[in-house]
Jmol script that loads the backbone (N, CA, C; Angstrom):
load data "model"
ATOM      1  N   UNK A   1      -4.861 -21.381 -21.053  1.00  0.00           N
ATOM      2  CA  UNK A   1      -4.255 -20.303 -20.329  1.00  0.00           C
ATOM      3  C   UNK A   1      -3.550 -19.393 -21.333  1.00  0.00           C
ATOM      4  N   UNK A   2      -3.598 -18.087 -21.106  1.00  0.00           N
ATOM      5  CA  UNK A   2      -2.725 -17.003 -21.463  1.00  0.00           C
ATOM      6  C   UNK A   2      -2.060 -16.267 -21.369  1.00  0.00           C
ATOM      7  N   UNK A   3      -0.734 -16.196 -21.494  1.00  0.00           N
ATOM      8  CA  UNK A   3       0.306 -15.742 -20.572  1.00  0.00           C
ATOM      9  C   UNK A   3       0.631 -14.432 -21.623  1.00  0.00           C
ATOM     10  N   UNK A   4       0.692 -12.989 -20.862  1.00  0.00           N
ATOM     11  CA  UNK A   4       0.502 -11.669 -21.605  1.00  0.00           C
ATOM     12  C   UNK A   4       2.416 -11.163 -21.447  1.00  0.00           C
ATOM     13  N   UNK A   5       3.575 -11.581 -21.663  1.00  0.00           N
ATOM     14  CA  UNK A   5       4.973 -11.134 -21.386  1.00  0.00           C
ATOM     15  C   UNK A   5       5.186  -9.755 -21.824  1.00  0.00           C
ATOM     16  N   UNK A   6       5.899  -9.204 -20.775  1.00  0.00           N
ATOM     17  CA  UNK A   6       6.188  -7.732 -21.220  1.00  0.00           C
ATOM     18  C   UNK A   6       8.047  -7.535 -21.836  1.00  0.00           C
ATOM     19  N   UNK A   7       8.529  -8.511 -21.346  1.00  0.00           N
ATOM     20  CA  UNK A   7       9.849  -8.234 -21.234  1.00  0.00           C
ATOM     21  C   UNK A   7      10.578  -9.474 -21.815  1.00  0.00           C
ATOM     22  N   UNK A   8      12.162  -9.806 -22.277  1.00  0.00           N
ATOM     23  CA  UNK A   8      12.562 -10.684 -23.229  1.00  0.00           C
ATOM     24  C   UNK A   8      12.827 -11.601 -21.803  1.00  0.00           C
ATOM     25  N   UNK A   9      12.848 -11.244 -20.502  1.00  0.00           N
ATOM     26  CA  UNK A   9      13.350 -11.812 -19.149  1.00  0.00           C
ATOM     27  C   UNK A   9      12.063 -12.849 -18.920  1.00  0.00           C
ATOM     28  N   UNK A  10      10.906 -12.148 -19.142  1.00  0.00           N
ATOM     29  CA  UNK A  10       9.908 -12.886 -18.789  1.00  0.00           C
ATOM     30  C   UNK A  10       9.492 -13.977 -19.671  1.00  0.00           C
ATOM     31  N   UNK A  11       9.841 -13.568 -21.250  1.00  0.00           N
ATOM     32  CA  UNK A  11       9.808 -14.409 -22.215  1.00  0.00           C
ATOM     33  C   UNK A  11      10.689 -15.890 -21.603  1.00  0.00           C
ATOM     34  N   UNK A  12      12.014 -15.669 -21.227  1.00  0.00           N
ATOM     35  CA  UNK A  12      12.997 -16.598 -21.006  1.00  0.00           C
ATOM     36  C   UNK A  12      12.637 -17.639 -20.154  1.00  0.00           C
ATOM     37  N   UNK A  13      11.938 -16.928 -18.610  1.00  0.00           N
ATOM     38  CA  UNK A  13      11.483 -17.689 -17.628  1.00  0.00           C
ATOM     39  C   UNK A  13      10.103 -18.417 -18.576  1.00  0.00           C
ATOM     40  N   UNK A  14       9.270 -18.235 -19.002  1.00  0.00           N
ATOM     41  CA  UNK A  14       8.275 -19.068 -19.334  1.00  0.00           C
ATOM     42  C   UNK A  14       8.268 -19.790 -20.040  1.00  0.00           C
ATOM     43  N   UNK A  15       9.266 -19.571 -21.158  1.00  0.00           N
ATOM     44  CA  UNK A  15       9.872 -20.719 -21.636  1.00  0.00           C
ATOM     45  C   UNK A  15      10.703 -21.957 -20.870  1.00  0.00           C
ATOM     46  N   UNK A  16      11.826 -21.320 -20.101  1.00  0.00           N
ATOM     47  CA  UNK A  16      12.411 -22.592 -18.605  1.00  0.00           C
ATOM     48  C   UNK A  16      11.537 -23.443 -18.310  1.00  0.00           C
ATOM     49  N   UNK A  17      10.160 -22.726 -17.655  1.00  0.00           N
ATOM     50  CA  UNK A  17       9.219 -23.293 -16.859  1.00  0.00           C
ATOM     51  C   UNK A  17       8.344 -24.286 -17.874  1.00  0.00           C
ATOM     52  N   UNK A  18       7.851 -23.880 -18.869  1.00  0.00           N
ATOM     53  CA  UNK A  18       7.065 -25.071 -19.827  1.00  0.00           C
ATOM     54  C   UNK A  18       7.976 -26.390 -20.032  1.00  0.00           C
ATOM     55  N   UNK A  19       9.156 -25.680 -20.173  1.00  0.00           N
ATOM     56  CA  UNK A  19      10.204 -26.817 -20.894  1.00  0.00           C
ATOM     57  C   UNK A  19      10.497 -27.777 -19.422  1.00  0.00           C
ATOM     58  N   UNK A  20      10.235 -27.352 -18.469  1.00  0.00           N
ATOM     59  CA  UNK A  20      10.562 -28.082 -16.848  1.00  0.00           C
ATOM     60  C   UNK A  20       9.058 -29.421 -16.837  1.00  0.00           C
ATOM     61  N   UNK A  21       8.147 -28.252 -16.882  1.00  0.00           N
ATOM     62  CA  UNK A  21       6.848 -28.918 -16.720  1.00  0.00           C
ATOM     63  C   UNK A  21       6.080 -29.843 -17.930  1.00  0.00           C
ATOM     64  N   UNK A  22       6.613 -29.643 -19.140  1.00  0.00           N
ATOM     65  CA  UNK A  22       6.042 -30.313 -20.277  1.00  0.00           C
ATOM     66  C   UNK A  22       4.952 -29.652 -20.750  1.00  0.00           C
ATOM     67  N   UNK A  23       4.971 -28.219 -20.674  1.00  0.00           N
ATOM     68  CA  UNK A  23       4.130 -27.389 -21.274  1.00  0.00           C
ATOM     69  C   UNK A  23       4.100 -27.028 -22.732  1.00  0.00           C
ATOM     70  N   UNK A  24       3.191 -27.142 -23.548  1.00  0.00           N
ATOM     71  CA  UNK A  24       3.541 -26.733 -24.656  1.00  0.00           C
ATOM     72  C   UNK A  24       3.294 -25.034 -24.834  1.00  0.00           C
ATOM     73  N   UNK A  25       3.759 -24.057 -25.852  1.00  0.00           N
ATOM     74  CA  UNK A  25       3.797 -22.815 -25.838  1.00  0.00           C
ATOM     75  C   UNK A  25       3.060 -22.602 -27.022  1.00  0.00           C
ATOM     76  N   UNK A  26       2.702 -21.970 -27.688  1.00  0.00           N
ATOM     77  CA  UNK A  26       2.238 -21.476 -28.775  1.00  0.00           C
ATOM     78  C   UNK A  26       1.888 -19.943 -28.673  1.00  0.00           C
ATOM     79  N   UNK A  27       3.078 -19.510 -29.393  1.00  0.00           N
ATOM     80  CA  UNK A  27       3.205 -17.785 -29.245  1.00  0.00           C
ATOM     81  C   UNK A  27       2.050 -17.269 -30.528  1.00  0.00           C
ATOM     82  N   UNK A  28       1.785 -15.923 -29.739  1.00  0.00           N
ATOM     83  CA  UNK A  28       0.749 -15.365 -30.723  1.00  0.00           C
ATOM     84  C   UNK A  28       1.593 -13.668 -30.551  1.00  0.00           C
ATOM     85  N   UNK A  29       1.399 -13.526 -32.253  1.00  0.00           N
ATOM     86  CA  UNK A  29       2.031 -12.073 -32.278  1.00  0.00           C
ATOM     87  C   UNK A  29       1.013 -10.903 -33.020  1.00  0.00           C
ATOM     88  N   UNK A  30       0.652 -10.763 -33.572  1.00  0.00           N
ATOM     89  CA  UNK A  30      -0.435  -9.898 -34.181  1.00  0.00           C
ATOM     90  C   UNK A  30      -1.872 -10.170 -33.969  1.00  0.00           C
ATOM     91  N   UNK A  31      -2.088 -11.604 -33.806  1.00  0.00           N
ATOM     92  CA  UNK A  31      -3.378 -12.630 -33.564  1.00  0.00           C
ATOM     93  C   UNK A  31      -3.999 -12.127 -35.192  1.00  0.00           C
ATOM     94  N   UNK A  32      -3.640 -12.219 -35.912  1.00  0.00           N
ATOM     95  CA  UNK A  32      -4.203 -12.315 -37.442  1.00  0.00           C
ATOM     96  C   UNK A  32      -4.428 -13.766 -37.619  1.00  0.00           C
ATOM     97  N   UNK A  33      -3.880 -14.676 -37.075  1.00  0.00           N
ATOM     98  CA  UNK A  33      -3.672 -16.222 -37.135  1.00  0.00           C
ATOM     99  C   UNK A  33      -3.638 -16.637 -38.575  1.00  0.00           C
ATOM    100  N   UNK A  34      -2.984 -15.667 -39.414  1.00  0.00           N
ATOM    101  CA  UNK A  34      -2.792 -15.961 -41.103  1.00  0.00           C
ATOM    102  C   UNK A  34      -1.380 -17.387 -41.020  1.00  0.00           C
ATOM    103  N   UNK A  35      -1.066 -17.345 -39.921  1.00  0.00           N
ATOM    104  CA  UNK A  35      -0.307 -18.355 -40.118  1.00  0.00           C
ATOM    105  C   UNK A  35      -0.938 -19.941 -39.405  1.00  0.00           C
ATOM    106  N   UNK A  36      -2.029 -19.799 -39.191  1.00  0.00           N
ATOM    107  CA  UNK A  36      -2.948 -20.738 -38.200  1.00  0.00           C
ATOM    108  C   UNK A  36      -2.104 -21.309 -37.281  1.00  0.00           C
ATOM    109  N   UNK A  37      -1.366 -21.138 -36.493  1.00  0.00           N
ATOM    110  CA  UNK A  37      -0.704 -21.530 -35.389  1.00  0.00           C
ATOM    111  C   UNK A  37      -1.720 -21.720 -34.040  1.00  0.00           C
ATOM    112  N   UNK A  38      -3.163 -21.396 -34.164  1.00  0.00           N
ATOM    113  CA  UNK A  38      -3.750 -21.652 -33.020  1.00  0.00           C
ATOM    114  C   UNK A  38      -4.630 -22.896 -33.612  1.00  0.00           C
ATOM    115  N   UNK A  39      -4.484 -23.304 -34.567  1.00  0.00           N
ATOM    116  CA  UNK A  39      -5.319 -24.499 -35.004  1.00  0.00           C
ATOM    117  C   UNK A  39      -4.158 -25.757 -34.291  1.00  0.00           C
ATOM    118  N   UNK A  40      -4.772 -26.322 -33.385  1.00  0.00           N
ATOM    119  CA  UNK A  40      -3.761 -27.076 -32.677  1.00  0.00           C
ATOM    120  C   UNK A  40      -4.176 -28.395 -32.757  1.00  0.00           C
ATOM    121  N   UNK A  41      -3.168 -29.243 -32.475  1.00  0.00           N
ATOM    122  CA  UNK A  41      -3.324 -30.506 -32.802  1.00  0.00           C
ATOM    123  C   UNK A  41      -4.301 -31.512 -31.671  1.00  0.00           C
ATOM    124  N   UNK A  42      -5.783 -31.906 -31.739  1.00  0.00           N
ATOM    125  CA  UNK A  42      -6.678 -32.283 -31.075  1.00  0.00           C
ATOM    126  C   UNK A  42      -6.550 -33.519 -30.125  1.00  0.00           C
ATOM    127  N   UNK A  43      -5.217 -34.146 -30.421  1.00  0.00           N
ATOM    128  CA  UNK A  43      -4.655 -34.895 -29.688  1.00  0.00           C
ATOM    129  C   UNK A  43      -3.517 -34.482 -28.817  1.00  0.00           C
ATOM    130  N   UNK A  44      -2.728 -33.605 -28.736  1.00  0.00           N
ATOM    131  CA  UNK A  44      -2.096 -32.715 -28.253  1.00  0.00           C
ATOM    132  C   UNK A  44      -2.786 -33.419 -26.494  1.00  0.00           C
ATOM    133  N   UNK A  45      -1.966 -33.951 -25.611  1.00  0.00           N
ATOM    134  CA  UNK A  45      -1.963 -34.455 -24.423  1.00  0.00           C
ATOM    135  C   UNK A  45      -1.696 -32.983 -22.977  1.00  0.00           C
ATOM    136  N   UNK A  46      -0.278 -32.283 -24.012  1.00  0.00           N
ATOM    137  CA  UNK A  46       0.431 -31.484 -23.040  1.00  0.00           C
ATOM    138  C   UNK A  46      -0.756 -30.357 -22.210  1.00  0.00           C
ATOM    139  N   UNK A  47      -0.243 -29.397 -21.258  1.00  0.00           N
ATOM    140  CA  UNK A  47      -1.052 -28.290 -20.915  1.00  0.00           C
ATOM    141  C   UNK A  47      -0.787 -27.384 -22.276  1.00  0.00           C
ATOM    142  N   UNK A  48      -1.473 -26.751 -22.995  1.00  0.00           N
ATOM    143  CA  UNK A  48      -1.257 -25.757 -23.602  1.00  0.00           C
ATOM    144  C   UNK A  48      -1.523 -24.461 -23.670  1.00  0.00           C
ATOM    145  N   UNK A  49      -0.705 -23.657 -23.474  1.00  0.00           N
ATOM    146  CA  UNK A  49      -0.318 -22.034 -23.037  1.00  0.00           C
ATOM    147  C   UNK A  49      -0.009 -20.952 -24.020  1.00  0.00           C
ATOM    148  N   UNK A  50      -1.192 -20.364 -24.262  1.00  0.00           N
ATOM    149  CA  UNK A  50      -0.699 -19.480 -25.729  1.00  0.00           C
ATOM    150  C   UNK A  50      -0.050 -18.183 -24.746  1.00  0.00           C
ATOM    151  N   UNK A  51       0.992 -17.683 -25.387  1.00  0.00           N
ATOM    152  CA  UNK A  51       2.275 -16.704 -25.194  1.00  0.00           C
ATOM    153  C   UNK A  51       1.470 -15.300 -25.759  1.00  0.00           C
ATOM    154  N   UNK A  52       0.836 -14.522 -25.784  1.00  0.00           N
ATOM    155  CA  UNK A  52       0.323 -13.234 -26.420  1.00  0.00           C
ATOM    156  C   UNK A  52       1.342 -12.536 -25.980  1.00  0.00           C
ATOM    157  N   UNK A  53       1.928 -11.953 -27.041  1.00  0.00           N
ATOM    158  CA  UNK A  53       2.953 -11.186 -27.376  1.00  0.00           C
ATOM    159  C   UNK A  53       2.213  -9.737 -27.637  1.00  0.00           C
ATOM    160  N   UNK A  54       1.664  -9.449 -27.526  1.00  0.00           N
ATOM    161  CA  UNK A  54       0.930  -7.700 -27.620  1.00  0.00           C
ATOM    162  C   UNK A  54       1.549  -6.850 -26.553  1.00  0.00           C
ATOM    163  N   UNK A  55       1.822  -7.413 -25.993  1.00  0.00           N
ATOM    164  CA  UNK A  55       2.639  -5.903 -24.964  1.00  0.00           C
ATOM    165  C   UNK A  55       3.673  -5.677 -24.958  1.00  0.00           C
ATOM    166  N   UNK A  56       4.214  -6.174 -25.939  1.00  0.00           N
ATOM    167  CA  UNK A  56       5.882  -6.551 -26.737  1.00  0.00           C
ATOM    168  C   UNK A  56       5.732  -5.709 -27.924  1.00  0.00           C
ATOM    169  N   UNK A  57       4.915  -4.505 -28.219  1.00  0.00           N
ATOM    170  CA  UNK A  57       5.473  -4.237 -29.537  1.00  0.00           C
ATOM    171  C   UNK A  57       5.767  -2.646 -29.728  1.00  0.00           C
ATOM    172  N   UNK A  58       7.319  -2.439 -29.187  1.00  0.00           N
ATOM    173  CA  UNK A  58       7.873  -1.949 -29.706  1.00  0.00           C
ATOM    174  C   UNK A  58       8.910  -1.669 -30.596  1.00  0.00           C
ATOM    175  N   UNK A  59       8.894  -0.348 -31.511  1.00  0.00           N
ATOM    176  CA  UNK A  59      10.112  -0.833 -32.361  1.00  0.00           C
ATOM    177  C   UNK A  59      11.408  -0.202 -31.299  1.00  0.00           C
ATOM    178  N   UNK A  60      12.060  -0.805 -31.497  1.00  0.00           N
ATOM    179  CA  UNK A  60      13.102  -1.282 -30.664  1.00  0.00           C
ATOM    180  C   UNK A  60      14.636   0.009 -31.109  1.00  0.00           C
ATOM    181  N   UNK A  61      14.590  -0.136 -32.609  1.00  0.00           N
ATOM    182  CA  UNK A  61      15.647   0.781 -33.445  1.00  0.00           C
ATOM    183  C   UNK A  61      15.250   0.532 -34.578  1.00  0.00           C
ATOM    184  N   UNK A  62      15.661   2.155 -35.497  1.00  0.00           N
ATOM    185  CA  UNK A  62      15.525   1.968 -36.740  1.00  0.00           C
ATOM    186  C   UNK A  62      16.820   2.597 -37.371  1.00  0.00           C
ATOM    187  N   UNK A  63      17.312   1.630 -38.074  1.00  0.00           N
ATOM    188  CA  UNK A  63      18.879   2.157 -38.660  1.00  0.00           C
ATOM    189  C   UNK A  63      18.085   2.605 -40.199  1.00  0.00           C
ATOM    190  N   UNK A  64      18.236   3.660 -40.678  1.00  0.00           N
ATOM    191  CA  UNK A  64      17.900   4.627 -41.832  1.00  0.00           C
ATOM    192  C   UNK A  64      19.265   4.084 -42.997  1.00  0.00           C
ATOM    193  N   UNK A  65      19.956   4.964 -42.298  1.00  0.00           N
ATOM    194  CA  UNK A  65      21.284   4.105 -43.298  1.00  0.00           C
ATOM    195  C   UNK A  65      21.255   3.294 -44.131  1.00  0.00           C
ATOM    196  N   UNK A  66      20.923   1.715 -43.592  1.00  0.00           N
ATOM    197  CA  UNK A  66      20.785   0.353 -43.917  1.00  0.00           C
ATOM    198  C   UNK A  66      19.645  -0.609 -43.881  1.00  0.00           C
ATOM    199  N   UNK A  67      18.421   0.698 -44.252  1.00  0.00           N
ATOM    200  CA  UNK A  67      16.775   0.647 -44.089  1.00  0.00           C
ATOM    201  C   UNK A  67      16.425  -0.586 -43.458  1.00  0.00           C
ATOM    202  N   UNK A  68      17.147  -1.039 -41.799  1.00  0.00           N
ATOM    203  CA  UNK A  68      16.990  -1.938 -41.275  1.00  0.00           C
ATOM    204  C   UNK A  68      16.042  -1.439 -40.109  1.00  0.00           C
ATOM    205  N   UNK A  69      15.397  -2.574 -39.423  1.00  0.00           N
ATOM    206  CA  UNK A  69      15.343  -1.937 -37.630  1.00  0.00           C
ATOM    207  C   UNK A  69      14.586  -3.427 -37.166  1.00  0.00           C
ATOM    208  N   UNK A  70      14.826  -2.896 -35.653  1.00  0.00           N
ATOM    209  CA  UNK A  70      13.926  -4.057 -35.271  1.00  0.00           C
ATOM    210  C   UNK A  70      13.006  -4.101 -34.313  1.00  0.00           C
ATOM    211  N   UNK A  71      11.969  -4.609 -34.211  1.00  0.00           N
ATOM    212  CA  UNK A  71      10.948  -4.333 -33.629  1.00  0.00           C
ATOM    213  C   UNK A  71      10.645  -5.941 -32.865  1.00  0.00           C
ATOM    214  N   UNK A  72       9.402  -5.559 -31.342  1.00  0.00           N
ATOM    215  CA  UNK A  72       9.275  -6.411 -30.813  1.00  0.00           C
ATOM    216  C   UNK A  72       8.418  -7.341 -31.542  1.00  0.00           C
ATOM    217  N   UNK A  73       7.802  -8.664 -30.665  1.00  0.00           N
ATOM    218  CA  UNK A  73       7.453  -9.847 -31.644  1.00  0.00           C
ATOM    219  C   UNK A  73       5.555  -9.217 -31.606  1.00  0.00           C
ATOM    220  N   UNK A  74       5.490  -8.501 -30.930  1.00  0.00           N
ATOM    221  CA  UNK A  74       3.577  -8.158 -30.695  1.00  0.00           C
ATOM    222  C   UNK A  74       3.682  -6.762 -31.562  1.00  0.00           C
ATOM    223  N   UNK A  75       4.199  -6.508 -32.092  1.00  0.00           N
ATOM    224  CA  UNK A  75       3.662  -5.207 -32.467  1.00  0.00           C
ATOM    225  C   UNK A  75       2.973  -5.632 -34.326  1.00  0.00           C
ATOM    226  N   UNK A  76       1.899  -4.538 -34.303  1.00  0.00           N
ATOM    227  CA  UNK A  76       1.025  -4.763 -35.643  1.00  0.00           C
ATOM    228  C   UNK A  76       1.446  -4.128 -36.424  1.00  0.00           C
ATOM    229  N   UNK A  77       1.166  -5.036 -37.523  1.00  0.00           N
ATOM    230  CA  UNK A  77       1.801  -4.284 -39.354  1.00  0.00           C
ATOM    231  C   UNK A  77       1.873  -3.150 -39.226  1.00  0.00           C
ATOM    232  N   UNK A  78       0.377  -2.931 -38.819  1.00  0.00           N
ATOM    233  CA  UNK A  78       0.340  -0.943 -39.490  1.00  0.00           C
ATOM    234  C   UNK A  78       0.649   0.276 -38.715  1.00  0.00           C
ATOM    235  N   UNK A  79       1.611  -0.078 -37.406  1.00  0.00           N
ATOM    236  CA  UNK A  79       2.030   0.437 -36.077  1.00  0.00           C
ATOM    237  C   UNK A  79       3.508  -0.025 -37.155  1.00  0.00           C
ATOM    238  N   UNK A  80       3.622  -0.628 -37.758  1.00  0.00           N
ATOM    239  CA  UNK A  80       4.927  -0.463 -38.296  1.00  0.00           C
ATOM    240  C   UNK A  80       5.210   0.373 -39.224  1.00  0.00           C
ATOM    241  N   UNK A  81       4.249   0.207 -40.410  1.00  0.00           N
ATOM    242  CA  UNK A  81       3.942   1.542 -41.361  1.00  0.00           C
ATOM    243  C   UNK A  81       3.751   2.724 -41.069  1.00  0.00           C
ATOM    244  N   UNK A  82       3.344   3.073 -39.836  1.00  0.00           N
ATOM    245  CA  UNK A  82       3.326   4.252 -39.690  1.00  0.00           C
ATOM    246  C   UNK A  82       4.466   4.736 -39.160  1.00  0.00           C
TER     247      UNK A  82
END
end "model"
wireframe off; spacefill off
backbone 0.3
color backbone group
């Protein structure tokens, strides 16, 4: 299953609910999978529910000042560079 969150509210509830039910989560944010987080463990019993974070990516603020900012967890590298 794939659960598409738009909001940090909806993030919260689906986290509650796995953690109620014994769901495991495995968030996906760019889907580059350079960090292989979808290579999952083949014994793994639980339901498992990847989190796609893509409709989460905005940048949020950019402080210039203190060449900081922050952006949501789905948004792509080069949507950042630009």
């Amino acid at each position: 299953m794939v659960l598409y969150p738009t909001t940090n509210e909806h993030v919260e509830k689906i986290v509650q609910l796995a953690e109620k039910h014994n769901v495991m989560l495995v968030p996906c944010g760019g889907n580059s999978n350079v960090t292989h987080s979808l290579m999952l463990d083949r014994r793994e019993k639980r339901m498992i529910v990847a989190l796609d974070m893509m409709r989460m990516n905005k940048i949020l603020y950019v402080d210039k000042r203190n060449m900081m900012m922050c952006a949501q967890a789905g948004i792509y590298g080069q949507d950042l560079e630009k």
